[in-house]
C-alpha positions in Angstrom: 80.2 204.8 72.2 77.7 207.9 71.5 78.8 207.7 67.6 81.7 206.5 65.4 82.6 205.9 61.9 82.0 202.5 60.5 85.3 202.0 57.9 84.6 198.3 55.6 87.9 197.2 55.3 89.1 195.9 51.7 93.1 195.4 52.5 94.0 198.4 52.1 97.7 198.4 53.8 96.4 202.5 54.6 92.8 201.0 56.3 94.0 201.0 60.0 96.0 205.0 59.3 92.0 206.1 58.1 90.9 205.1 61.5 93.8 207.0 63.3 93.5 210.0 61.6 89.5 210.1 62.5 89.9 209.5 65.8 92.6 212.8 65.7 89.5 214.6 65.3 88.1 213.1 68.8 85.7 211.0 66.7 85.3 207.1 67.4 85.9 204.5 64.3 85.5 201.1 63.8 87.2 198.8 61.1 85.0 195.8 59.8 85.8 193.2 57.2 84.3 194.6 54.2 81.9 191.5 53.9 80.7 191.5 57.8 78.5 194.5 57.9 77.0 194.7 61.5 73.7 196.3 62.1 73.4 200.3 61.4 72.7 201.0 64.6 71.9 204.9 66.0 75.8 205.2 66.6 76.7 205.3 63.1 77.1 208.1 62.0 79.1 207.5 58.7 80.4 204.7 56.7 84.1 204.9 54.5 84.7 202.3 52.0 89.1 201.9 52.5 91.1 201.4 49.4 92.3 197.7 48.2 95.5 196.1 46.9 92.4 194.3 44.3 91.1 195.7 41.3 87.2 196.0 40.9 88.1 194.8 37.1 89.2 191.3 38.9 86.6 188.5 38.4 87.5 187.6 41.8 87.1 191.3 43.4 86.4 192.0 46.8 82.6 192.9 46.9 80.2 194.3 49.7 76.7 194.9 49.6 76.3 198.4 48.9 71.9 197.9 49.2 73.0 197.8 53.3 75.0 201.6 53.0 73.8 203.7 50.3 70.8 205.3 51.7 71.2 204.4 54.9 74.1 206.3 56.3 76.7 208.8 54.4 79.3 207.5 52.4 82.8 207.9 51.4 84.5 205.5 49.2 88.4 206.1 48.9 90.2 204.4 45.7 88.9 200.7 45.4 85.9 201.9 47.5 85.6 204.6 44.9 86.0 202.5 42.2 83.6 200.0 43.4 80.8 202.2 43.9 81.7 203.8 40.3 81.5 200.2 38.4 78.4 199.2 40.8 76.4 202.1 39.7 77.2 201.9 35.5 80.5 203.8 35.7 83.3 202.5 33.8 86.6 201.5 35.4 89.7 200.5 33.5 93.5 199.0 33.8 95.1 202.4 33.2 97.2 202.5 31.0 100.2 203.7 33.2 100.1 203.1 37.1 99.3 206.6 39.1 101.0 206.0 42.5 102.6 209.5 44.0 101.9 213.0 44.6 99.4 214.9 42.0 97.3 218.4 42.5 93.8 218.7 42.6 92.0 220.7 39.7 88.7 221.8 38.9 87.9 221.5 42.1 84.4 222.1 42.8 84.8 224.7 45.3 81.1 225.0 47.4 80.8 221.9 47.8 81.2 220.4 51.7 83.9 217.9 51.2 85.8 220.3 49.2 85.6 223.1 51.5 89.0 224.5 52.5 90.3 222.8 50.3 93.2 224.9 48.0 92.7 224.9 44.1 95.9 222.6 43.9 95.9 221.0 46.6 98.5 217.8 46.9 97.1 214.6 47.2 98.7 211.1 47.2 97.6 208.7 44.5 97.9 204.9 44.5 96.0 202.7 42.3 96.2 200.5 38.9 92.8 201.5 37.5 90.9 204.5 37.2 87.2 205.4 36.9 87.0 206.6 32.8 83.3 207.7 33.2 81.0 207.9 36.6 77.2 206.8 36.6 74.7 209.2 35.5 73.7 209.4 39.3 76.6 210.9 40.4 78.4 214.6 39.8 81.8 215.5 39.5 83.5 217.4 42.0 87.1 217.2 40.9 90.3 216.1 38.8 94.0 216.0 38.4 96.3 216.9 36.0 96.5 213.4 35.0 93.4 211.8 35.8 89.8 213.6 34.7 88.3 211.7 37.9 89.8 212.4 41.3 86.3 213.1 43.3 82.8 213.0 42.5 79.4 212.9 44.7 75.9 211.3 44.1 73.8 214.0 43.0 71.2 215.9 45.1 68.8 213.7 46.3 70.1 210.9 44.4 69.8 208.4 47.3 68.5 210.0 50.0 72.4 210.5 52.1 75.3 211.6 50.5 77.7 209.5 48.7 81.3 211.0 47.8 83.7 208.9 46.0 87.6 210.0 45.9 90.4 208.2 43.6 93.2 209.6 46.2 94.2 208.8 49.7 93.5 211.7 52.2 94.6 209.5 55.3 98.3 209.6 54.6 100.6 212.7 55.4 101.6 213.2 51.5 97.7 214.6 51.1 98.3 218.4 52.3 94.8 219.0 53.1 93.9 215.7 53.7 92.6 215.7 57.4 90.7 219.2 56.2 88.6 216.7 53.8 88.2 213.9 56.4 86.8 216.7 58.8 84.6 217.8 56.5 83.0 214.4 56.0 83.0 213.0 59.7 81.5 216.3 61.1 80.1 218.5 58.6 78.9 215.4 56.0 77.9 212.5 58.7 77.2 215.3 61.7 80.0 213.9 64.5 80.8 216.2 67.8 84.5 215.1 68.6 83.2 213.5 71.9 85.9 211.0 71.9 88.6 211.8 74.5 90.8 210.2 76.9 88.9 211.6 80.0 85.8 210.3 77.8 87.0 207.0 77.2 88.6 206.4 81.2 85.0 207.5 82.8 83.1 204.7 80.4 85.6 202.4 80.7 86.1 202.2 84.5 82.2 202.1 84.4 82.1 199.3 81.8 84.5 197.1 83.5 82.7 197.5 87.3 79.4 195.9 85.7 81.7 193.2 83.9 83.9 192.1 86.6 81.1 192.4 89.4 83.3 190.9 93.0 85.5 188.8 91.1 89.0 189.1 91.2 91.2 190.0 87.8 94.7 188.1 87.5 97.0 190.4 84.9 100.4 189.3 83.8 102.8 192.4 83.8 105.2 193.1 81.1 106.5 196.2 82.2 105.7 197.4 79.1 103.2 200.9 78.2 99.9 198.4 77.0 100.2 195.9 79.9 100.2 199.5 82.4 97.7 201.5 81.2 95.4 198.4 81.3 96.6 197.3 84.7 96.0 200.7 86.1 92.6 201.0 84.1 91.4 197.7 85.9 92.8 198.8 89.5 90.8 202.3 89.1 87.7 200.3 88.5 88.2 197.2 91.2 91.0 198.4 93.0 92.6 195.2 95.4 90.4 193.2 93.0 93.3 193.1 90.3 96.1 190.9 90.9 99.3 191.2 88.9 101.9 189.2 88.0 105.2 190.5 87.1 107.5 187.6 85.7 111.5 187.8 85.6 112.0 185.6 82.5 115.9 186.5 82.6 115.6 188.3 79.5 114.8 191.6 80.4 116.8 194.6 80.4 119.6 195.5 83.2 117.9 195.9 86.4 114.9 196.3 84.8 112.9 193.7 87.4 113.8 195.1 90.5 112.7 198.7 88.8 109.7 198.5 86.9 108.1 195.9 90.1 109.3 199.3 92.4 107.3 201.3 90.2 104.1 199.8 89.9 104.2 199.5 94.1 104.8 203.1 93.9 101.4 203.1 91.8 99.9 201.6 94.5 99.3 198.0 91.8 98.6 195.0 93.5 101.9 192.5 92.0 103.5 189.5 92.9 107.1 189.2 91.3 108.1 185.9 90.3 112.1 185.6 89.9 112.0 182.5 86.9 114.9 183.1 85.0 117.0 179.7 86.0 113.5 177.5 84.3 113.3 180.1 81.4 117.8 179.5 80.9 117.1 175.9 81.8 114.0 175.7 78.5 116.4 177.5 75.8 119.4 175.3 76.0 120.3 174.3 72.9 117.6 176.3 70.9 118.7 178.5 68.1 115.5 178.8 65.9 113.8 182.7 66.1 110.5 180.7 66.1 111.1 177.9 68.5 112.7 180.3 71.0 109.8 182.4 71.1 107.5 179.4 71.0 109.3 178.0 74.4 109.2 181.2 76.0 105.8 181.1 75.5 105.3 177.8 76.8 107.0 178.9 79.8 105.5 181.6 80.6 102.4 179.9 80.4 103.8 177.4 83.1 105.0 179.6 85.6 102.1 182.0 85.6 99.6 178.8 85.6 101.5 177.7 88.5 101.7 181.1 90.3 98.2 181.0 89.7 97.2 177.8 91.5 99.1 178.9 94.4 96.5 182.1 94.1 93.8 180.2 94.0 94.8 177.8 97.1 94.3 180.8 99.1 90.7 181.4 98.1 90.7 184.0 95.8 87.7 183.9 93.4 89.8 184.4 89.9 87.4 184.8 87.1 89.0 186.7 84.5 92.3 186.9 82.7 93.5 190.9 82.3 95.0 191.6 78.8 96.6 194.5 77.2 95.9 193.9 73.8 95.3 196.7 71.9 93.2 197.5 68.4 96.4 196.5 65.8 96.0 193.1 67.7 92.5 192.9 67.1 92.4 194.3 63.6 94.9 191.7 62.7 92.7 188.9 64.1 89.9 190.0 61.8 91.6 191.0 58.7 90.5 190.1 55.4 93.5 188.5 54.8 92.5 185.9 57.5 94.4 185.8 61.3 98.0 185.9 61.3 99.6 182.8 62.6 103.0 183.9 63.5 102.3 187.9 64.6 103.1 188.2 68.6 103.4 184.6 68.9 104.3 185.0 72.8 103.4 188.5 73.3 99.4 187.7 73.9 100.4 184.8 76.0 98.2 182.5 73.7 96.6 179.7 75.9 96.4 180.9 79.4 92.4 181.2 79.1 92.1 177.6 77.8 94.8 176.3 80.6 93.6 178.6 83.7 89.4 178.1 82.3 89.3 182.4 83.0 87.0 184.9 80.7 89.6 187.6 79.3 88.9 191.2 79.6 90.7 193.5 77.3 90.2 197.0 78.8 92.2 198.4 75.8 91.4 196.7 72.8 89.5 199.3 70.7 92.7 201.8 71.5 95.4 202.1 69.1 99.4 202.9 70.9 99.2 206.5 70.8 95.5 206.9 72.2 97.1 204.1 74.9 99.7 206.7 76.0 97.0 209.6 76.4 94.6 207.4 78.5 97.6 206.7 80.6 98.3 210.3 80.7 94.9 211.2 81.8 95.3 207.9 84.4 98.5 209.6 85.7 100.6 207.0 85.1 104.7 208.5 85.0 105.8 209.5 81.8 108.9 207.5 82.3 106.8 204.6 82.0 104.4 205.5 79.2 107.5 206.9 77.3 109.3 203.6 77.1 110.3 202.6 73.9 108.4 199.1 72.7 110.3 196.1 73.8 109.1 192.7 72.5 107.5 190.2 75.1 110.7 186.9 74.4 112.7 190.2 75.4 116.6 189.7 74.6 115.9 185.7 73.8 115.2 187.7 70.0 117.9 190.1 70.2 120.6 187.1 70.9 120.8 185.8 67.2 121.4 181.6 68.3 120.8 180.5 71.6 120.4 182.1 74.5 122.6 181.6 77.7 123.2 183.3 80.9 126.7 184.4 80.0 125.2 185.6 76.7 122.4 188.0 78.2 124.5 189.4 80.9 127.1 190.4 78.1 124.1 191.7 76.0 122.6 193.5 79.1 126.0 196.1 79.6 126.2 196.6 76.4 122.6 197.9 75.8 122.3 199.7 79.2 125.4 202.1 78.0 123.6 202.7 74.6 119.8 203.1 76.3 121.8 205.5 79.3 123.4 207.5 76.5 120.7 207.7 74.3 119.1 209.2 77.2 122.0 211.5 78.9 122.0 213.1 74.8 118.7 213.7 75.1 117.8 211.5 71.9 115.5 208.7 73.6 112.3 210.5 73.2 113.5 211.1 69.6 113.6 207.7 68.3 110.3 205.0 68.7 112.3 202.5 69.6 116.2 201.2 70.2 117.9 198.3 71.3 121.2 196.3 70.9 121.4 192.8 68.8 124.1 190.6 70.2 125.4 188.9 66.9 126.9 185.0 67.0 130.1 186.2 65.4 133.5 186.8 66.7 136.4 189.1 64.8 139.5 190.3 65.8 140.4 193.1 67.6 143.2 194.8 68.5 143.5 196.4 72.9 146.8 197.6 73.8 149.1 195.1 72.4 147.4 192.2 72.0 144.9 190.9 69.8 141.4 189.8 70.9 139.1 187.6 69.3 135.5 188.6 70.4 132.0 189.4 69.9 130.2 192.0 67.8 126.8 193.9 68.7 124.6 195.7 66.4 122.8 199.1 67.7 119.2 199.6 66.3 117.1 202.7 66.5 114.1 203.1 64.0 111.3 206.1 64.0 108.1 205.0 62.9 104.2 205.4 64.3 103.0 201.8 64.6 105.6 199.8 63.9 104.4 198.5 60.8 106.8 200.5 58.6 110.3 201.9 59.5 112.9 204.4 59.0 116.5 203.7 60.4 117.0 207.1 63.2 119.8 209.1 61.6 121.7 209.4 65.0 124.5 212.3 64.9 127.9 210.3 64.4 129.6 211.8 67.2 127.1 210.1 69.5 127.5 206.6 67.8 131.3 206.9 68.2 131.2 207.7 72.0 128.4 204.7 72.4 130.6 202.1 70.6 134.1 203.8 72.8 132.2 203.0 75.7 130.9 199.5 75.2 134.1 198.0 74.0 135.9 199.8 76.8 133.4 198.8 79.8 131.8 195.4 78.2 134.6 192.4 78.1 133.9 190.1 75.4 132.8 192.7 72.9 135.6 194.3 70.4 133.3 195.4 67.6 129.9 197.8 67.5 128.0 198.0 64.5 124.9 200.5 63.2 121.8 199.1 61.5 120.5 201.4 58.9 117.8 199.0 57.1 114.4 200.5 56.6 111.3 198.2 57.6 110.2 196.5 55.1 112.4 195.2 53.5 114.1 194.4 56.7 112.0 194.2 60.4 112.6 196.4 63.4 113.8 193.1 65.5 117.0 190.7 64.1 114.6 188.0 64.9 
């Protein structure tokens, strides 16, 4: 990378939208615990402090060493980061008195000065924090306020440290600040002197380089999910090495109907080197008699571990020099790895095929892992790769194994697998699929009674899901018109046998998650 913007991370649940939004403007960023600051190198341009669910009042606050930023680099400090930098400097910060969390209008707003350029008199911005900065350090100016809060931004003063410093007590990353990407531009090209050389053309060129001088004449082996990360990074590595790149493409027996003999058609059609490997009786034979969300996704793990360890000694027998493990982990993954919270034990506990490295003794290259979902789906644009395929809605790596609540049978994912090809083909034939982030069908373990003709039934029920959201880590329930629901639910209980009753979810993420399990 030419440049980026280094972002010290203090938990902010907002930390991972500030790099998004920065790398909208074609610039590279970087998120770092807030207490492992790597070397200011030439390609740092500019540093952000993120916001905190901690108060700087705490005796146990989050603290970094400012002696390594200020002066070295410019920097912005958004709400804790603010507040830090106020109290570090002989500012006073205090509980307020009332929380300030929601929309409030700039004022006094110090018009010439290059953060604030563009920026409207009353411009909306979106407040969220317990304290507030009563008086800044003699060092530092103010640039503007609220109408309930006399400190909303202020900057060091000329001079003062040798690079700017702005501090702001608002969040400009989130969509409820109007002119909030105005004031992030300001700082990452005007303030810190970034060209927006980031691009997908940009990143595929480097990348295709990078990975030629890692890989050298190895050979790559890649386990294929079907899925947009696991594509774009298969096709990434097949640019660079070409036959190189093996792939493996694994029926577990819980995909989607048809969905095998498809999605291995379309990566021969993209000219991918992949082996199929029908395992769905192991992966039926494995779940019997498992119910629990965590121990089916645990043994679908484990078995997916088995067969592609096995698929891979049969590779090997016929001399191909494997070195490296392909991946399709992206920057969420990694973020969550490194978060100041510690590593998550439980996120994508199959999804990231944990072990394989240890079991198969390969080095893992990750072509994508610095690439958040929606900058995935524009290198695979700029890669070529169909849009039905980078289009697809997410689907989670146990596949329908979480979307059968109890355990999983054959008889159960067949019935699952009609009913959720009519909703998917219907969601597309109404032209919605593109209008939701993802959707799916939840086979429940309940039975209730119907009524066909003249005789009663007694069979199952499925919920339909749909949610909109950007990263997954928040939700909203898709309002789908009614008339479509109606015609969905018609169909499956007139074509599926053994379901009589279709419900619609309409919980939010949190409190509720996207998947039932």
């Amino acid at each position: 990378m030419s440049e980026k913007i280094l972002i010290l991370d203090f938990g902010s649940q907002y930390t991972q939208l500030i790099a998004r939004r920065i790398r909208e403007l074609n610039v590279y960023s970087e998120i770092v615990p807030y207490n492992k600051i790597p070397e200011l190198d030439d390609s740092i341009k500019g540093i952000i402090l993120s916001g905190s669910p901690f108060s700087v009042t705490d005796e146990n606050a989050l603290r970094t060493r400012l002696g390594l930023l200020i002066g070295k680099r410019p920097v912005l400090g958004i709400c804790y980061g603010a507040q830090y930098i106020a109290q570090h400097f002989g500012g006073k910060v205090e509980r307020s008195l009332k929380r300030e969390y929601g929309k409030a209008r700039l004022s006094r707003i110090h018009k010439t000065d290059p953060l604030l350029r563009d920026i409207p008199r009353d411009s909306q911005v979106w407040m969220s924090h317990g304290d507030t900065i009563m008086h800044i350090p003699e060092q530092f100016e103010l640039l503007a306020g609220t109408e309930s809060i006399d400190v909303a931004a202020f900057r060091a003063r000329e001079g003062a440290f040798g690079q700017p410093v702005y501090c702001i007590q608002f969040h400009p990353e989130v969509s409820h600040s109007l002119d909030g990407m105005a004031l992030l531009r300001n700082f990452v090209k005007d303030i810190a002197g970034c060209h927006s050389e980031w691009t997908p053309a940009a990143f595929v060129e480097n990348t295709i380089e990078e990975l030629r001088t890692q890989i050298g004449e190895s050979h790559v082996l890649m386990g294929l999910s079907g899925g947009v990360d696991s594509t774009v990074a298969a096709t990434l590595l097949h640019h660079a090495i070409g036959g190189q790149l093996i792939c493996i493409f694994v029926d577990n027996g819980l995909l989607r109907k048809n969905e095998y003999e498809d999605v291995l058609h379309s990566y021969r059609d993209m000219g991918l080197n992949v082996v199929g490997v029908d395992a769905k009786a192991h992966f039926y034979r494995e779940l019997r008699g498992v119910s629990s969300p965590e121990e089916k996704r645990k043994v679908i793990g484990r078995v997916f571990i088995e067969v592609f360890e096995q698929k891979a000694h049969q590779l090997e027998e016929e001399d191909r020099a494997i070195k490296w493990l392909g991946q399709g982990t992206i920057y969420p993954d990694v973020i969550e790895s490194v978060s100041v919270h510690g590593p998550s034990v439980t996120i994508k506990s199959h999804h990231n095929v944990g072990g394989l490295p240890e079991v198969l003794k390969l080095r893992i290259v990750e072509p994508l892992r610095m690439l958040f979902k929606d900058e995935v789906r524009r290198v695979g644009g700029e890669l070529g790769i169909p849009k039905e395929i980078l289009g697809r809605h997410p689907f989670p790596g146990p596949g329908l194994g979480i979307r059968i609540l109890g355990e999983v049978t054959p008889e159960k994912v067949a019935l699952l697998q009609e009913a959720d090809a009519i909703y998917i083909d219907n969601l597309r034939k109404a032209g919605l699929y593109d209008e939701v982030w993802q959707a799916g069908t939840i086979l429940l373990p309940v039975q209730s009674v119907g009524v066909m003709g003249d005789e009663r039934t007694y069979e199952q029920a499925v919920a339909l899901r749909a949610v909109n959201s950007l990263d997954g880590m928040t939700a909203e329930w898709s309002r789908l018109p009614f008339d479509f629901l109606a015609t969905v639910s018609s169909e499956i209980i007139n074509n599926v046998k053994g379901i009589n009753r279709v419900v619609y979810d309409i919980s939010t993420k949190p409190p509720a998650t996207i998947e039932w399990e």
